[in-house]
N, C-alpha and C positions, 0 to 999 in steps of 0.2 A: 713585182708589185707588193708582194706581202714584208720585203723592204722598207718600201716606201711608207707603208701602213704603219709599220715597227716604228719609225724613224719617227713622223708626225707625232706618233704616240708619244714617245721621250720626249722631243721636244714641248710639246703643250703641258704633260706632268710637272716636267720639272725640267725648266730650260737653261739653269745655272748648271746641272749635271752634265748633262747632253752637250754645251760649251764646252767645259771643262773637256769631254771626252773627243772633242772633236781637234785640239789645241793642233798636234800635228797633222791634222789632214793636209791633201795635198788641197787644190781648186776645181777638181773634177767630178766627187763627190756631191760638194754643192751645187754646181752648176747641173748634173743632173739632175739634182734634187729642185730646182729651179725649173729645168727646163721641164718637168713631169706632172710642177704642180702649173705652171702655165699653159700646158697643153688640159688638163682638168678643166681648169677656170675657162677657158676660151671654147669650152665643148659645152660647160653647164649654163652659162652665162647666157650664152642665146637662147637654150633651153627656156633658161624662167624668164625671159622677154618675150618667147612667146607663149607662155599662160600669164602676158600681161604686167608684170612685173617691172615698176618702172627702175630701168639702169642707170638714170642718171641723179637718182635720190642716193647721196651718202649712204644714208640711213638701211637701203637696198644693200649697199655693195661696199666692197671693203678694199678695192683698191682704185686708184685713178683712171689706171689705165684700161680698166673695169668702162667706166663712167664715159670717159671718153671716145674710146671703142662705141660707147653704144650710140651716141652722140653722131658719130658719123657714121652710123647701121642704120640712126631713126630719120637723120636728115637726106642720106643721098641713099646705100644700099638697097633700102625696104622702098623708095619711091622707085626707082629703077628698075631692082630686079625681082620685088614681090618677096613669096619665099623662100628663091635662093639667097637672098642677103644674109640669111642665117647661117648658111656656111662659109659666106664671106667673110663674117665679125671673128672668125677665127685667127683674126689680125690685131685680139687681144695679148695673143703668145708674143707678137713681136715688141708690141709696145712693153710688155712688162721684161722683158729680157733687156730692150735699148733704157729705157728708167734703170731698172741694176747697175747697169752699164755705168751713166751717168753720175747714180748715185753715190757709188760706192767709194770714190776717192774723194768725195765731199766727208764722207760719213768717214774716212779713213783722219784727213785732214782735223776735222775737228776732236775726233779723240785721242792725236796726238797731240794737239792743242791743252786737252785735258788734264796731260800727264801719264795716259795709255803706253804701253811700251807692247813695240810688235810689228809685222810686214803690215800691207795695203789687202794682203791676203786674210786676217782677223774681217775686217772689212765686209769684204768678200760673203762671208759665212756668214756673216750675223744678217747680210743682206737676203741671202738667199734662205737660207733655214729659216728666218725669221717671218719668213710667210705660211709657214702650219696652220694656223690657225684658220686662213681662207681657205684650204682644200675643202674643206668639209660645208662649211656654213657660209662662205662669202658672198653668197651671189642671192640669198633668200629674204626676205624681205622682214628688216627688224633687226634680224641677226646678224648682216651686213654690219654694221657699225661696229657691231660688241668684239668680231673677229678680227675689224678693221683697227681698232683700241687698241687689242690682245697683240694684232701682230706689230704695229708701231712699238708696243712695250719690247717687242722682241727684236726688233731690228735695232732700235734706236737705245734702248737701255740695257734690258738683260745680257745679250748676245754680246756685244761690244764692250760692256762692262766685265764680263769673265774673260772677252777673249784678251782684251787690255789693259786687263789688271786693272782697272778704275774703281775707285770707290766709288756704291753704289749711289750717292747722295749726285755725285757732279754729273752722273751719267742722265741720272731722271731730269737734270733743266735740260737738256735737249728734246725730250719729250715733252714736257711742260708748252715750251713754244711753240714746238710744231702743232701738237695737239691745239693749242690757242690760237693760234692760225689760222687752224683749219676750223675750226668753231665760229670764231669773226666772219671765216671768207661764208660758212653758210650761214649766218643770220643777214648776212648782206647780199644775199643769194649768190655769190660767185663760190661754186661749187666746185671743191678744191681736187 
């Protein structure tokens, strides 16, 4: 664990270094690092739902699969089975592993598109390390977003940009959109 703590650490400091140092990892690495901050998030996440905390405000939480999880905890879970539905929303871990999943050859695809050079494996990393940020603050209410921001910088720009050699300028419009996306879909209450 105190790995894990080291790691988070580099990465939030300074996440162009931590890239850089990560260039030959294999895919194992990350995806532990993946599967350790998803099992976190999916233990703390029910926690501040029940002191009230609402899951399905962005603003709350800093990832989807956050929001969504809690979404069907507040609609079927919590009517059914009371307060065992708390250890059920532990079925945060699986949605954010199947999203990586998904994501990550979208996010590979367009930064070759870019002019990125490198495997599906860059990818990979910038998907999973890219979420430091929420280990600590994601799930609290306010500072859900600010983590939520921090780690889309880090999946979608930072991380990808060092691991595929992008100039830094092409890598930010991918964030730019999504970020505005995601801004639109909550002024129009569809909560992304």
């Amino acid at each position: 664990m105190k790995k894990f703590f080291h790691t988070t650490r580099d990465i939030v400091r300074d996440p162009s270094t931590f890239f850089e140092g990560v260039q030959d990892e294999g895919w194992w690495p990350a995806y532990r690092y993946l599967l350790t901050i998803a099992v976190i998030i999916s233990i703390l996440s029910p926690l501040a739902w029940a002191f009230g905390v609402d899951g399905e405000s962005p603003v709350n939480t800093s990832l989807s699969a956050q929001r969504d999880t809690y979404r069907w905890w507040r609609e079927t879970l919590q009517p059914r089975f009371g307060n065992w539905g708390y250890p059920l929303a532990i079925l945060t871990l699986f949605l954010t592993i199947h999203l990586h999943l998904i994501f990550t050859p979208v996010l590979h695809f367009i930064f070759r598109l870019l002019g990125g050079r490198g495997p599906l494996l860059n990818a990979w990393k910038a998907m999973c390390y890219g979420l430091a940020p929420t280990v600590a603050l994601g799930f609290l209410p306010f500072l859900g977003v600010l983590t939520g921001v921090y780690a889309t910088l880090l999946q979608l720009a930072i991380g990808p940009a060092t691991l595929y050699q992008v100039k830094d300028g092409r890598a930010y419009v991918l964030v730019v959109i999504v970020l505005s996306i995601a801004i639109v879909a909550f002024w129009h209450g569809i909560a992304p």
